[in-house]
MMTF fields as JSON, N, C-alpha, C and O atoms, coordinates in Angstrom:
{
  "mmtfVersion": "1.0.0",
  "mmtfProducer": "UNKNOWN",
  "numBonds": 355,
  "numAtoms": 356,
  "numGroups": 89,
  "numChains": 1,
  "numModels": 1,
  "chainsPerModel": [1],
  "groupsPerChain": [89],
  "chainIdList": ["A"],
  "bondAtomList": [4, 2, 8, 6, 12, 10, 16, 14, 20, 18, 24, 22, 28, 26, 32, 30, 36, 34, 40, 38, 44, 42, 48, 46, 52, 50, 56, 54, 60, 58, 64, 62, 68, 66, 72, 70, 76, 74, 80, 78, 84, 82, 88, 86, 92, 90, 96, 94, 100, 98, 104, 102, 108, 106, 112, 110, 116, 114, 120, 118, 124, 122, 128, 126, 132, 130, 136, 134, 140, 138, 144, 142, 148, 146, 152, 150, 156, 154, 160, 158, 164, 162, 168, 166, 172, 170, 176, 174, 180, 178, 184, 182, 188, 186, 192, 190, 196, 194, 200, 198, 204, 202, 208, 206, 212, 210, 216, 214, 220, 218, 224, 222, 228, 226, 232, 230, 236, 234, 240, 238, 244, 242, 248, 246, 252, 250, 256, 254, 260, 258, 264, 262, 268, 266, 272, 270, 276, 274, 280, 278, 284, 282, 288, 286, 292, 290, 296, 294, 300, 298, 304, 302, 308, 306, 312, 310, 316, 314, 320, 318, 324, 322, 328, 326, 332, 330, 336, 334, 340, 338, 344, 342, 348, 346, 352, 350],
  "bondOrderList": [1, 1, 1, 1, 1, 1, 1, 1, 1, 1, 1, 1, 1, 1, 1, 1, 1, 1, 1, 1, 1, 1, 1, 1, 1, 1, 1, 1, 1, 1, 1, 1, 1, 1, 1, 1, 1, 1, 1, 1, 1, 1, 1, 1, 1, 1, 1, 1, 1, 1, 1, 1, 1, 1, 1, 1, 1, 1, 1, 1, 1, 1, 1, 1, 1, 1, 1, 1, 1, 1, 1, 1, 1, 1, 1, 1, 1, 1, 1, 1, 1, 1, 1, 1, 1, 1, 1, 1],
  "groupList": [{"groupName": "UNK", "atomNameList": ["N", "CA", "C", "O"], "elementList": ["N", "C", "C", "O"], "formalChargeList": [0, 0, 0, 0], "bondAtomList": [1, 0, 2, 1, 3, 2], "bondOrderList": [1, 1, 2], "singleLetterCode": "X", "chemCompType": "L-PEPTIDE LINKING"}],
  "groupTypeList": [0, 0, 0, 0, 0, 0, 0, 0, 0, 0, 0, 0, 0, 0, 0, 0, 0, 0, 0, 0, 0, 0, 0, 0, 0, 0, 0, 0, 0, 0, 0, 0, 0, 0, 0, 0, 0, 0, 0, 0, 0, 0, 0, 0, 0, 0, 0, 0, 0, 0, 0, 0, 0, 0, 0, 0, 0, 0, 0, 0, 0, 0, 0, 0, 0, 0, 0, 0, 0, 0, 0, 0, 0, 0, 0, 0, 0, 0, 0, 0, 0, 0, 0, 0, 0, 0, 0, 0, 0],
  "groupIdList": [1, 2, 3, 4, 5, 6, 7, 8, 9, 10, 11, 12, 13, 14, 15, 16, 17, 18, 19, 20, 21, 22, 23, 24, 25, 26, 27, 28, 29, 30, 31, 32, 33, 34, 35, 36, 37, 38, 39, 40, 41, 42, 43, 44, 45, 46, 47, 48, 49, 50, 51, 52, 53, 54, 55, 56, 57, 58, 59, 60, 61, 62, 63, 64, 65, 66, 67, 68, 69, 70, 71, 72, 73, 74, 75, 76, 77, 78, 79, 80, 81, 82, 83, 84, 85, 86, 87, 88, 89],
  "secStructList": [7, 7, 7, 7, 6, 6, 2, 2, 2, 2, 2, 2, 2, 2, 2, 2, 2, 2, 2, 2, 2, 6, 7, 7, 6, 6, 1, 7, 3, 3, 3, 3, 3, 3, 3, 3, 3, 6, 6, 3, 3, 3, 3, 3, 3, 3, 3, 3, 7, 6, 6, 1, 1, 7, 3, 3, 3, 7, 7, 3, 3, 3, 3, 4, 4, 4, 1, 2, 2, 2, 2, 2, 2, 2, 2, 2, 2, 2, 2, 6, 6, 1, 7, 6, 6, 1, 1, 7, 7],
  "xCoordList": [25.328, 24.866, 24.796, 25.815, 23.659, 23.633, 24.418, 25.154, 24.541, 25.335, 24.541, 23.804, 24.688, 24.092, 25.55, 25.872, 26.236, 27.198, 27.188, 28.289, 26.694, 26.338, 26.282, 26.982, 25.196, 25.81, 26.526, 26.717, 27.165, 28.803, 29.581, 30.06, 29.58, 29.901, 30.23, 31.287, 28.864, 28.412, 29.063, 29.802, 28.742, 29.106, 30.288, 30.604, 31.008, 32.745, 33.25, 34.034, 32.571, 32.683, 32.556, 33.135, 31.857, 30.637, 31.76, 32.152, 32.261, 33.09, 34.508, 35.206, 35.245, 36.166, 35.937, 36.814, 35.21, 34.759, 34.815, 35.39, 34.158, 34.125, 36.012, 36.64, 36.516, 37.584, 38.569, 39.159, 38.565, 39.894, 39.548, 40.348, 38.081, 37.692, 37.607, 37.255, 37.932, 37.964, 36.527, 36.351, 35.549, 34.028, 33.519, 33.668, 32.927, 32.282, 30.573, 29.89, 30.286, 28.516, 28.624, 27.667, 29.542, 28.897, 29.826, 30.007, 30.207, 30.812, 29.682, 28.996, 29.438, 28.29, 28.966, 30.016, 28.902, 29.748, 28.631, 28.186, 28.274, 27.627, 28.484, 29.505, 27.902, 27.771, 27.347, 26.506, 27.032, 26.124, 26.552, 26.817, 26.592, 26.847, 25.778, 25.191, 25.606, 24.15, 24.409, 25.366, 24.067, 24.053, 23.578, 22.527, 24.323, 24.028, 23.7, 22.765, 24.412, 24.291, 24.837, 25.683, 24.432, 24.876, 26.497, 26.905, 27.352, 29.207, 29.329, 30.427, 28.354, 29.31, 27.781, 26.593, 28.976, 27.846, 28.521, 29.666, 27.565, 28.28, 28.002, 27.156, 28.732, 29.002, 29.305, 29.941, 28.423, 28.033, 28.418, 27.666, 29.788, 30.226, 30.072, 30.264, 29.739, 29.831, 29.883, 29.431, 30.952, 31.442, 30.369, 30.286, 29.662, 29.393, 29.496, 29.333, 29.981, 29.907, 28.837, 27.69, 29.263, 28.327, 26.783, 25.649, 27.112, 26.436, 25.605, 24.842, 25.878, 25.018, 25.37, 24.9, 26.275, 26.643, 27.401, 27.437, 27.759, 28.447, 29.118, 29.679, 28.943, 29.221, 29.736, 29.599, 30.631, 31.66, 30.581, 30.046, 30.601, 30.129, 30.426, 30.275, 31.003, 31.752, 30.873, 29.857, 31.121, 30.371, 31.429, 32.106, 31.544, 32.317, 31.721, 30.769, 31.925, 31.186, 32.322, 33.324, 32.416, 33.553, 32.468, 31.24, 33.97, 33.437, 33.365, 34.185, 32.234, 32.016, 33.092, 33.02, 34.037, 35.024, 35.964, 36.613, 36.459, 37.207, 36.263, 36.68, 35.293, 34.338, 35.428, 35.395, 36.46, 37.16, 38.069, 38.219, 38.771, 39.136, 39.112, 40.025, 37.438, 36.358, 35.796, 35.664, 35.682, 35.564, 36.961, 37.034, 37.745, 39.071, 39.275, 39.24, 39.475, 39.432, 38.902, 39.393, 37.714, 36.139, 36.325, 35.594, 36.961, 37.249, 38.189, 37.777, 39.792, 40.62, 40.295, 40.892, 39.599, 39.171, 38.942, 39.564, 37.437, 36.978, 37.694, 37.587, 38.792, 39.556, 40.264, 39.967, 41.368, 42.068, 41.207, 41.887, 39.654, 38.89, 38.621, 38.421, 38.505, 38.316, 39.245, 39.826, 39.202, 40.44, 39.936, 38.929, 41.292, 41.684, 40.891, 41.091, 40.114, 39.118, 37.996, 37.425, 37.486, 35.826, 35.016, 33.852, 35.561, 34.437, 34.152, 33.188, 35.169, 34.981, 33.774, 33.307, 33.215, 31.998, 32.514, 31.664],
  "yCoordList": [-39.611, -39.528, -38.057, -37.386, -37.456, -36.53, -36.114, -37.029, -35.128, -34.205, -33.274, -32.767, -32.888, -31.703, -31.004, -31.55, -30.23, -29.946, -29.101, -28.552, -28.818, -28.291, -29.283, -29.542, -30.257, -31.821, -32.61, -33.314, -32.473, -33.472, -32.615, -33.037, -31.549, -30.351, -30.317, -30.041, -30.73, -31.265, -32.101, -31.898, -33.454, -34.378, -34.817, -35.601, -34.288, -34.295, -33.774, -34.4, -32.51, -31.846, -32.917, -32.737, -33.604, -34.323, -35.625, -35.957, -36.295, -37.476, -37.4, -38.406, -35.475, -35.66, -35.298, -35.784, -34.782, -34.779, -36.221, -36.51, -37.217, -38.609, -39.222, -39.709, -39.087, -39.822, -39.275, -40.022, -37.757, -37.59, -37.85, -37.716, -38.344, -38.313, -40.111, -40.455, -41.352, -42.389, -42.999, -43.851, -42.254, -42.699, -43.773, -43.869, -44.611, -45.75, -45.82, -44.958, -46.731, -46.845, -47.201, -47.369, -47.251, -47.782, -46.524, -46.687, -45.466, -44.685, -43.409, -43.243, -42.507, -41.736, -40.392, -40.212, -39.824, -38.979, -38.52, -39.366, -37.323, -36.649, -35.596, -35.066, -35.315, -34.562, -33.631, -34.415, -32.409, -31.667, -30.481, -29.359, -30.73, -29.289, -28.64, -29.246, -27.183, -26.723, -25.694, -25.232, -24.901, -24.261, -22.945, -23.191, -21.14, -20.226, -19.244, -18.458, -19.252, -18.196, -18.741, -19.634, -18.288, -19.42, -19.531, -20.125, -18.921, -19.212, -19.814, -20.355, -19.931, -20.149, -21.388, -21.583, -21.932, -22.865, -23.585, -23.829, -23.689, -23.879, -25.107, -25.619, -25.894, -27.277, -27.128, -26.3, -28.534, -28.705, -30.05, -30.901, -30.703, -32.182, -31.948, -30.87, -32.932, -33.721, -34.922, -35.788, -34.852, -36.674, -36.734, -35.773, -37.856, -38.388, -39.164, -40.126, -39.32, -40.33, -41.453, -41.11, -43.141, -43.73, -43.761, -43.858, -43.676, -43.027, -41.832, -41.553, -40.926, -39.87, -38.808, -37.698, -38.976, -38.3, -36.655, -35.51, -37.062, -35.818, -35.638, -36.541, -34.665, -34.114, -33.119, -32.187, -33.32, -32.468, -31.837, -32.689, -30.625, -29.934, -28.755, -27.763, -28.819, -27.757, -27.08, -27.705, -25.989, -25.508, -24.523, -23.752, -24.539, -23.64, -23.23, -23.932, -22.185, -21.654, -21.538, -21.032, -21.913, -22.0, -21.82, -21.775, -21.711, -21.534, -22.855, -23.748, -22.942, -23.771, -24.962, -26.123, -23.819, -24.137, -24.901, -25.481, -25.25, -25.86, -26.911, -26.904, -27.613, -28.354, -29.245, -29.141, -30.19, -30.935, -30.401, -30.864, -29.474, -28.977, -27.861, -27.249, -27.71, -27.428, -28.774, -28.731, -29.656, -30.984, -31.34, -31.597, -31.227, -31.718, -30.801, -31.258, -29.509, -28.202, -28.502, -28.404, -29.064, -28.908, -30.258, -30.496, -31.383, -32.332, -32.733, -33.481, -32.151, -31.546, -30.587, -30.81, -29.781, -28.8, -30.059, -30.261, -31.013, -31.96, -32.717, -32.891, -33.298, -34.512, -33.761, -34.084, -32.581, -31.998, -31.623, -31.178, -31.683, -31.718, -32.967, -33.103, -34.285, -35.222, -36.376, -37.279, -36.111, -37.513, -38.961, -39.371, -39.424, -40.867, -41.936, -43.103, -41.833, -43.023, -42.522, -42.742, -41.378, -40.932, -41.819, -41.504, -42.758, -43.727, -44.995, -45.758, -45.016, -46.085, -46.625, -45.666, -47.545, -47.543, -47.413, -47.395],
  "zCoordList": [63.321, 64.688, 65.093, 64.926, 65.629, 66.177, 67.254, 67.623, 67.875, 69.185, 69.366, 68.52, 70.921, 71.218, 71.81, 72.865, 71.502, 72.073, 73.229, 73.237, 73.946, 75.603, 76.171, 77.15, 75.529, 76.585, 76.83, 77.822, 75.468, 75.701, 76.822, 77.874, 76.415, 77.586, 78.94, 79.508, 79.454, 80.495, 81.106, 82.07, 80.39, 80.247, 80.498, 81.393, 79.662, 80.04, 81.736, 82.45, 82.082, 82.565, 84.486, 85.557, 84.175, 85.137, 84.987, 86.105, 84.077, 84.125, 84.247, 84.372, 84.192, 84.512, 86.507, 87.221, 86.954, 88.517, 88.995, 90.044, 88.149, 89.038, 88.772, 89.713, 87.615, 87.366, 88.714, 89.494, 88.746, 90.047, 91.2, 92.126, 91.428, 92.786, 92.996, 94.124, 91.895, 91.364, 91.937, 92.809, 91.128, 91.441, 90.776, 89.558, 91.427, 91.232, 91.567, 92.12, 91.2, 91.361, 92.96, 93.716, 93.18, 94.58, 95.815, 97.021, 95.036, 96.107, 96.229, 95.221, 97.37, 97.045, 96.301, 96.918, 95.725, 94.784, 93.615, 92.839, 93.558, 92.846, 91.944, 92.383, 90.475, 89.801, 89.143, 88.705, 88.479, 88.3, 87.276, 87.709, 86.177, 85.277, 84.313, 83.417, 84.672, 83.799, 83.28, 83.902, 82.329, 81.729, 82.686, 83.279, 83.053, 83.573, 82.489, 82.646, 81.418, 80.221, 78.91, 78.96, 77.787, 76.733, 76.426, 75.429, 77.35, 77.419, 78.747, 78.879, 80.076, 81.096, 81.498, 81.241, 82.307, 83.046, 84.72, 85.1, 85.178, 86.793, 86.914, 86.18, 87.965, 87.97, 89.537, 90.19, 89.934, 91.422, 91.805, 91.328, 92.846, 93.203, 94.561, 95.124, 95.044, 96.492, 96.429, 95.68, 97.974, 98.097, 99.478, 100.244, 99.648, 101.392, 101.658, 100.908, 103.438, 103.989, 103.727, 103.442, 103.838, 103.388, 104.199, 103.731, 105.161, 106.253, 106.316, 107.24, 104.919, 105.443, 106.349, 106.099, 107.579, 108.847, 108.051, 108.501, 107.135, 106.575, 104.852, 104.23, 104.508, 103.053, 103.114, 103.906, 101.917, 101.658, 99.583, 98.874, 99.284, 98.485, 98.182, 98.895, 96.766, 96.272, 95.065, 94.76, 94.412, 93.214, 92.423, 93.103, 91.296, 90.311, 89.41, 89.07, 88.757, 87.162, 86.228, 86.732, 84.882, 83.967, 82.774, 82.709, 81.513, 79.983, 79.438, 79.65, 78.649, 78.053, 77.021, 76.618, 76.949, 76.165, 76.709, 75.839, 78.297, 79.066, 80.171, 81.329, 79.946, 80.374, 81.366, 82.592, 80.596, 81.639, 82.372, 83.503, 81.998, 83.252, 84.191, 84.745, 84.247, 84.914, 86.617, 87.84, 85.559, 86.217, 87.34, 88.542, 86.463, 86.964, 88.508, 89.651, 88.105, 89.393, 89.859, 90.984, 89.952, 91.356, 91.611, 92.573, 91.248, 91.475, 92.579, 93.467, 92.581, 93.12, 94.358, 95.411, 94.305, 95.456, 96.662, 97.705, 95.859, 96.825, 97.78, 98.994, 96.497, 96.949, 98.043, 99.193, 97.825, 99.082, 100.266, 101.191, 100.555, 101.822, 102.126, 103.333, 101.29, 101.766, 102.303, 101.701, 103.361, 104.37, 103.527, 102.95, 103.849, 102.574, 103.731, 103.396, 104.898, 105.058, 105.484, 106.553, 104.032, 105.076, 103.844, 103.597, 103.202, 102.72, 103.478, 103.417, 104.157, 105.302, 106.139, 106.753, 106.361, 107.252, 109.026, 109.916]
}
């Protein structure tokens, strides 16, 4: 089986953001990790209200070499801005 290893990268990077923030298909919670230079790459999460009324959005740049806990940090940042009922309707 093939790999592209920048995307597992990514990847990791993007699934450890949903795990601390405990994201589901049905919570609004975004991810985002891309490549800035061929060692670093920046990574973009936001949580929103289901509503729309408001978002919370963070961004970090890290080495390629620490992808999850890249994820994990920008994950963490979020969670400590987001109050425990702004998924609430």
């Amino acid at each position: 089986m093939a790999n592209h290893a920048v995307s597992e990268a990514c990847m990791k990077a993007e699934r450890a953001l949903l795990r601390v923030l405990d994201g589901s298909c049905r919570t609004p919670i975004a991810a985002l990790a891309r490549i800035e230079t061929p060692d670093i790459f920046k990574m973009d999460g936001l949580v929103a209200k289901p509503d729309g009324s408001r978002v919370i959005r963070r961004s970090l740049s890290g080495t390629l070499s620490e992808p999850e806990r890249l994820g994990t940090e920008l994950g963490e940042m979020i969670k400590k801005e987001t109050p425990s009922d702004f998924f609430d309707m």
